[in-house]
C-alpha positions as CSV (number, residue, x, y, z in Angstrom):
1,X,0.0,0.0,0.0
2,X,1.3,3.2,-1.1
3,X,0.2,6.6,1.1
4,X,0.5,10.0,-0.5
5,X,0.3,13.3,1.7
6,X,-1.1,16.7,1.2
7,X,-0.7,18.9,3.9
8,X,-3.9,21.3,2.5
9,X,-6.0,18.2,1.5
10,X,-4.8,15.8,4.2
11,X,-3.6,12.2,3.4
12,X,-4.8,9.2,1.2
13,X,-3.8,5.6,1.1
14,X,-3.2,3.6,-2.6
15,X,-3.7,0.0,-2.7
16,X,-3.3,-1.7,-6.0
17,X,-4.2,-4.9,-7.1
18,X,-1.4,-7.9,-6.9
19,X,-1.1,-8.1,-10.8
20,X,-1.2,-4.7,-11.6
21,X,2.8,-4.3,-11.8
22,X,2.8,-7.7,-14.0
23,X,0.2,-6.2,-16.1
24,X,2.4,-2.8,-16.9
25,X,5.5,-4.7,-18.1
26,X,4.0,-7.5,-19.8
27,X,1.2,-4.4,-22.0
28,X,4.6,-2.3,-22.0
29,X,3.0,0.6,-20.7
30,X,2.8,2.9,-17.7
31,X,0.2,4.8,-17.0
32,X,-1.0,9.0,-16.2
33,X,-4.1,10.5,-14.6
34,X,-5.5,13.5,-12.9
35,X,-7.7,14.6,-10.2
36,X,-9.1,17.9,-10.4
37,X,-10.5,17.4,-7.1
38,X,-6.9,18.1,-5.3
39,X,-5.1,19.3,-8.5
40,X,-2.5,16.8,-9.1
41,X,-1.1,14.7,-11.8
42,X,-0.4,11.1,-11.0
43,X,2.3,9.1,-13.1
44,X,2.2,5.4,-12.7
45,X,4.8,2.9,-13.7
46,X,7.1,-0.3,-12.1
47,X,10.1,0.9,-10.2
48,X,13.4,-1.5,-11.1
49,X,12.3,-3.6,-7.7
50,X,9.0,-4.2,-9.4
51,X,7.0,-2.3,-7.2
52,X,4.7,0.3,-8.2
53,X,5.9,3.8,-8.0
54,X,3.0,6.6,-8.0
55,X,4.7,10.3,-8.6
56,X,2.8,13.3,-7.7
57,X,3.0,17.1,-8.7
58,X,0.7,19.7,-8.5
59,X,-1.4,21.5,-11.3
60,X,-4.5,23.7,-9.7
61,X,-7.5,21.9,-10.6
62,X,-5.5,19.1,-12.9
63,X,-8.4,18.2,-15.7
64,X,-7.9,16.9,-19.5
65,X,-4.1,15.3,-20.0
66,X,-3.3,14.0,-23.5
67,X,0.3,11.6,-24.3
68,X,2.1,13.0,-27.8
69,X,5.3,10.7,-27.4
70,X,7.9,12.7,-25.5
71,X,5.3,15.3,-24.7
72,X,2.2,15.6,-22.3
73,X,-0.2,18.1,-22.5
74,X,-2.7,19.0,-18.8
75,X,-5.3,21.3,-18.6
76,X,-5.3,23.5,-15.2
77,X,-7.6,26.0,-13.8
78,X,-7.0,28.5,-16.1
79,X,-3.7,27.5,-18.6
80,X,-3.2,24.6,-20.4
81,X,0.8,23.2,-19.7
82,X,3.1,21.5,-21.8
83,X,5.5,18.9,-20.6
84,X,8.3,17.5,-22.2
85,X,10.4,14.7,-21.7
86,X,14.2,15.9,-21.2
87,X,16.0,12.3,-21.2
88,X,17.9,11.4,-23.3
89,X,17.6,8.3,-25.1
90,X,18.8,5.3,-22.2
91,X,19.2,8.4,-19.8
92,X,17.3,7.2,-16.4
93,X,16.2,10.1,-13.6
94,X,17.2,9.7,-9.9
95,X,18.2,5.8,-11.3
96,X,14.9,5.1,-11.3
97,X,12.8,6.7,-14.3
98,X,13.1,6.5,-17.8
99,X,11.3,9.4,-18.5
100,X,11.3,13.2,-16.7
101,X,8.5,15.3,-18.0
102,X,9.5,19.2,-17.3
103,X,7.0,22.1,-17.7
104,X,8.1,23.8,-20.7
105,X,4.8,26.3,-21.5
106,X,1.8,27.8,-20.5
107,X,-0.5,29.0,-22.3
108,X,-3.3,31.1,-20.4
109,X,-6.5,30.5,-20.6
110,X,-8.4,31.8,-18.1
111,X,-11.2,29.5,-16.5
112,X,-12.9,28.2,-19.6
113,X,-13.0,24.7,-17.8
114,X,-10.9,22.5,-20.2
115,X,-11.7,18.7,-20.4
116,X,-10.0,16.3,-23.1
117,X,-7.2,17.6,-25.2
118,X,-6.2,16.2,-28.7
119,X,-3.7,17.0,-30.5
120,X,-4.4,18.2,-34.3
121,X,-2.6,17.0,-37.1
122,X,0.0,20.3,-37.3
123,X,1.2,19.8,-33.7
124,X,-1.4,22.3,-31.8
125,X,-3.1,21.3,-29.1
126,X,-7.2,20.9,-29.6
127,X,-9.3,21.1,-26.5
128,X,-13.2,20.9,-25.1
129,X,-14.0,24.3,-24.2
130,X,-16.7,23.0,-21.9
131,X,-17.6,26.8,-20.4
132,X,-17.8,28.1,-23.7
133,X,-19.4,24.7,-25.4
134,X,-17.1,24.6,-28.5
135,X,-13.5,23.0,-29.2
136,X,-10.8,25.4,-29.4
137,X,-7.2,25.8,-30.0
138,X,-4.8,27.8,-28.5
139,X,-4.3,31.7,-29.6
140,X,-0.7,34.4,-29.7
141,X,-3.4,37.1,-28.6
142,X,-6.6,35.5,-27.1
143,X,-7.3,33.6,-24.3
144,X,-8.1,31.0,-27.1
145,X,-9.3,30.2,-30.6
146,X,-12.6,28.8,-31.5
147,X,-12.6,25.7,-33.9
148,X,-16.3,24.4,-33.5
149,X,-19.1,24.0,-31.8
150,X,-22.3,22.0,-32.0
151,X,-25.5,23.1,-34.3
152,X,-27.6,23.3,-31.2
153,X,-25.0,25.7,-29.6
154,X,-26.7,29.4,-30.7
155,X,-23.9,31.2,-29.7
156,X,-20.7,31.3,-27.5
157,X,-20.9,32.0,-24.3
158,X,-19.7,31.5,-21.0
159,X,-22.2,29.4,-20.0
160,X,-21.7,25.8,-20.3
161,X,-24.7,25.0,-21.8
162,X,-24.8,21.4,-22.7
163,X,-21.5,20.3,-20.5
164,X,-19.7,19.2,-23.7
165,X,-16.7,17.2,-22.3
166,X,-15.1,14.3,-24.4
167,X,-13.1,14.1,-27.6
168,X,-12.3,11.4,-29.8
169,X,-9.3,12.3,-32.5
170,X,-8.8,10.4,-35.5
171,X,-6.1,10.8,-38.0
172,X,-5.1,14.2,-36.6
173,X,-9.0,15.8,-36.5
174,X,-11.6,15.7,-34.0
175,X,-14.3,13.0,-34.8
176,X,-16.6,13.2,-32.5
177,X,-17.4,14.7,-29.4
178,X,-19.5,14.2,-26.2
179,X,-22.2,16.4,-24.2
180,X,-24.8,15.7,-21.7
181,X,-27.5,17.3,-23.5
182,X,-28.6,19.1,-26.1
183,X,-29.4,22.7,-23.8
184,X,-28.8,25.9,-25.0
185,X,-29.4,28.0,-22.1
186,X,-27.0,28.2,-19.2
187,X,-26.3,25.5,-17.2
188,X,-29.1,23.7,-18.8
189,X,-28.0,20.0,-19.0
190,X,-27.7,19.8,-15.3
191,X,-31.9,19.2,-15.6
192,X,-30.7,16.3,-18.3
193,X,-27.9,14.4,-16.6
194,X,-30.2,11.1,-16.4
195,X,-31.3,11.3,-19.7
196,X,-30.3,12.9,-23.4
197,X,-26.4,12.4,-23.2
198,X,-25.0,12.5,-27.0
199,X,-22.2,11.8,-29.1
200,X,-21.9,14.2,-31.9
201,X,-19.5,13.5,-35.3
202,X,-18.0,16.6,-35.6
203,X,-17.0,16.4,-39.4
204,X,-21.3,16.3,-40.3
205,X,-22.4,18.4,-36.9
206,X,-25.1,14.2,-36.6
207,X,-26.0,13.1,-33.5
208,X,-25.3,9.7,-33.3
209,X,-27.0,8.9,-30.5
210,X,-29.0,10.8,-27.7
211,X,-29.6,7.9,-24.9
212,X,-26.8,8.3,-23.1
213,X,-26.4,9.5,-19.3
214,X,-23.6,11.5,-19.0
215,X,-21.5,10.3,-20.9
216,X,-17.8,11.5,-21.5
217,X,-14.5,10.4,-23.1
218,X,-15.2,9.1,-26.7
219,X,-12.5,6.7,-27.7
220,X,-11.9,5.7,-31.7
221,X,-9.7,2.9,-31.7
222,X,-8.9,0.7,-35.0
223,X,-12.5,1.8,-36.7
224,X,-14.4,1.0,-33.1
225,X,-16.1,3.8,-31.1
226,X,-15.7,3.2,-27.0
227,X,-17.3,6.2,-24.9
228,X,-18.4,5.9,-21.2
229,X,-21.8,6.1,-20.3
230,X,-20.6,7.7,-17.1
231,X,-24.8,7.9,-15.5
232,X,-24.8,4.3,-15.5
233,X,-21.6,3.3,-14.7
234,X,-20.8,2.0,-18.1
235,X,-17.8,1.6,-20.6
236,X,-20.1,0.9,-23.7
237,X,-19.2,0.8,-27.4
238,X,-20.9,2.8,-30.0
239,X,-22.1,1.7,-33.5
240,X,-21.0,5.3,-35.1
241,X,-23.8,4.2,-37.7
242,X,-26.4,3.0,-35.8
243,X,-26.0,5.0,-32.2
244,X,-26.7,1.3,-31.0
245,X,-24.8,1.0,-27.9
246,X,-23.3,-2.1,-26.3
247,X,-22.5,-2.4,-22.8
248,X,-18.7,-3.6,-22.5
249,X,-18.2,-3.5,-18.7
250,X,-19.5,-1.9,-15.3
251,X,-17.0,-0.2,-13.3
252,X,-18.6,0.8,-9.5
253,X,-18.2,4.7,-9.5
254,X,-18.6,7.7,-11.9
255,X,-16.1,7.1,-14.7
256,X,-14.2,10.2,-16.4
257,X,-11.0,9.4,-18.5
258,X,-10.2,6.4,-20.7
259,X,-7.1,4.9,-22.4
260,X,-7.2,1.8,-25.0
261,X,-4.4,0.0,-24.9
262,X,-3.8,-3.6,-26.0
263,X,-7.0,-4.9,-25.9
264,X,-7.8,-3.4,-22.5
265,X,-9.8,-0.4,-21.6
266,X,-8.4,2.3,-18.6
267,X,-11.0,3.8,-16.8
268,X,-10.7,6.0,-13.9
269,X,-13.7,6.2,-11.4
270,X,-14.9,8.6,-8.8
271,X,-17.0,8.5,-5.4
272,X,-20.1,10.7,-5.2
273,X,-19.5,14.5,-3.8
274,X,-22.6,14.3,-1.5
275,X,-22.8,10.8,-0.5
276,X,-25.2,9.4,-3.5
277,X,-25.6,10.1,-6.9
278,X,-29.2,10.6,-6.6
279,X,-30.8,10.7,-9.9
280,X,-28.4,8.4,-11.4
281,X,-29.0,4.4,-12.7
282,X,-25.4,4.3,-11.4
283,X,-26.7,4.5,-7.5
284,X,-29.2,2.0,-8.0
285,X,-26.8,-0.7,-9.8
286,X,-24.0,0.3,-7.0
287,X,-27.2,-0.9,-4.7
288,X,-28.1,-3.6,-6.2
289,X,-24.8,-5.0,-6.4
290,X,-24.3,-4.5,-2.4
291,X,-21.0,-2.5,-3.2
292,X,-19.8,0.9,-2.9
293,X,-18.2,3.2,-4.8
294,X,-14.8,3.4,-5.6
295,X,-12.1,6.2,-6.6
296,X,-9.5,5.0,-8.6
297,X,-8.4,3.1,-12.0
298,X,-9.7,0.3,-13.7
299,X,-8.5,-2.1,-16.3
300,X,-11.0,-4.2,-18.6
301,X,-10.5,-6.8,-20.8
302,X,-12.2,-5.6,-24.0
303,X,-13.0,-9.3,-24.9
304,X,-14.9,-10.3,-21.8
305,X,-15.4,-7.5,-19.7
306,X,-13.7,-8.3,-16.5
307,X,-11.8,-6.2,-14.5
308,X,-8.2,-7.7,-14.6
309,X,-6.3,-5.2,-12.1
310,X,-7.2,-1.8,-10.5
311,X,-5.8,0.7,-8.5
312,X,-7.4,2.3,-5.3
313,X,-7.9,5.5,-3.4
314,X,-8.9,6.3,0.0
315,X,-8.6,9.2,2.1
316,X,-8.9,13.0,0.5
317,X,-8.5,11.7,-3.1
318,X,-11.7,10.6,-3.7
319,X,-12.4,12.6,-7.3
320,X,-10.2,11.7,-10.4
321,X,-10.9,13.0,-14.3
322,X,-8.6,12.2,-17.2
323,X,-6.7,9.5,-18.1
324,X,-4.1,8.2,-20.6
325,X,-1.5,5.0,-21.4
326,X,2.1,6.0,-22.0
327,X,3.5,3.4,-24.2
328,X,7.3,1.7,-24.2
329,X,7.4,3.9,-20.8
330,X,8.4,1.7,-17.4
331,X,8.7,4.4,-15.2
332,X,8.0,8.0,-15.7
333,X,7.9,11.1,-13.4
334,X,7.2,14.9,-13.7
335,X,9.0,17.8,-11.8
336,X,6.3,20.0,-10.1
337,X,6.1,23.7,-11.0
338,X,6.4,25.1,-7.4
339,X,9.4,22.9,-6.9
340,X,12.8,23.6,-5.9
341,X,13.9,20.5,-8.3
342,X,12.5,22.3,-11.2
343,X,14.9,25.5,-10.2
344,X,18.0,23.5,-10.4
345,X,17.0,21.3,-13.4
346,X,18.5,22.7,-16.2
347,X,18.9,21.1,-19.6
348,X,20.1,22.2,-23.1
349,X,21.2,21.3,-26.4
350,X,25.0,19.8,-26.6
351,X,26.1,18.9,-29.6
């Protein structure tokens, strides 16, 4: 069991399942994930020991995160960071880490409430403007650059009128998106959260379907849509023809943030803010199960839809959001921007 401290939010414990460490090295992969909750970004990978090593840094209100090789990309209260990888090729950190991601950039904002990232065939970054319900892009002048936004979306404005949330990239582009509803007055999907989520393809504006609950973080993965119907407790798949969902797997808390990797699904989960989740299918399944809800990470077998190995979190952490694989990584880390490691680390070009 692994504890983490925060002497603002207090302390919380990790437990992992006992194959989780196998799992990473034999799906050559480590893992990264985020909770807004206490703004922090988790890495996750297999020390040389073979025990799990969980690194921690802080990002105000730590939201969408989005892997581009040597680079990671997190969304914060109001800038969206760049991280890069400064190793060298066979180059471990501290002995331990074969990658070191550094803050390089920030790009402000302001609080438009950023969700999933992508990144856009030409390098830029492409995020879910959820406050503003479009996608944007980053901006030299402006806090940022509008790119598009649904057909039901009148205008934009500050309002986060239908809680549009997920992104699914293909080939470079946005394909399609998620929202809650289909509002276009302020704050009007919180009336819709049981009822009337969608996934939109953004190339042709076409609802593919609108009987979702909540859902968030549309996945496109070798011509297959995965999206998580986050009211029910769901990872589904998605005919992109049809809107006929399929229900993959159930996962005991509300899901945000999903990774396919090797036949598996990622999931992270969260516990409820008030105790239940009220409207939701999710608290009656949870119920009906006798079980309680969980924070922390799940992997699924896409073939059969067991959960093969998890990861755990008690204590203050009980909120997570994005999530993403890291590929051919064992064991990464970040430096922290209000660090006094990230003073002295200094790196540059040698020929």
């Amino acid at each position: 069991m692994a504890s983490l401290s925060n002497p603002v939010q207090g302390d919380t414990s990790i437990t992992v399942s006992r194959g989780l460490a196998g799992w990473l090295e034999a799906n050559r992969t480590s893992l990264a994930f985020t909770s807004y909750q206490t703004g922090q970004l988790f890495l996750v990978g297999v020390l040389p020991n073979g025990s799990i090593s969980f690194n921690q840094q802080n990002f105000s209100r730590a939201m969408g995160l989005c892997g581009d090789g040597d680079r990671l990309w997190v969304g914060s209260l109001f800038q969206l960071w760049r991280l890069e990888d400064m190793l060298r090729e066979g180059e471990l950190a501290n002995g331990s880490f074969d990658a070191c991601f550094v803050p390089r950039e920030a790009h402000t904002t302001g609080d438009i409430d950023i969700h999933e990232i992508g990144i856009l065939a030409d390098g830029r970054p492409v995020f879910v403007n959820t406050k503003y319900s479009c996608l944007a892009t980053t901006d030299p002048v402006h806090s940022f650059r509008p790119l598009w936004r649904p057909d039901f979306i009148s205008k934009l404005a500050g309002e986060d009128r239908c809680h549009l949330n997920g992104l699914a990239m293909a080939d470079g582009a946005p394909a399609y998106v998620t929202a809650v509803s289909q509002t276009d007055v302020l704050s009007g999907w919180r009336a819709r959260r049981e009822h009337g989520g969608v996934v939109i393809e953004v190339a042709t504006g076409r609802i593919v379907t609108d009987e979702l609950s909540m859902p968030h973080s549309p996945r496109l993965v070798d011509g297959r849509l995965y999206a998580l119907d986050s009211g029910r407790g769901q990872l589904i798949a998605v005919d992109p023809e049809t809107g006929r969902r399929q229900d993959i797997a159930f996962c005991p808390g509300f899901l945000r943030g999903l990774a396919i990797h090797n036949g598996h699904a990622i999931v992270t989960a969260s516990k409820p803010r008030d105790g239940s989740f009220k409207e939701l299918a999710l608290q009656a399944e949870i119920e009906k199960r006798d079980g309680e809800a969980w924070c922390g990470v799940f992997v699924v077998n896409l073939r059969h839809g067991d959960i093969v190995e998890w990861i755990k979190l008690d204590g203050a952490i009980a909120e997570l959001f994005d999530l993403v694989a890291l590929p051919e990584l064992r064991c990464p880390m970040s430096l922290g921007i209000s660090t006094v490691e990230i003073q002295n680390t200094i790196t540059f070009e040698n020929s």
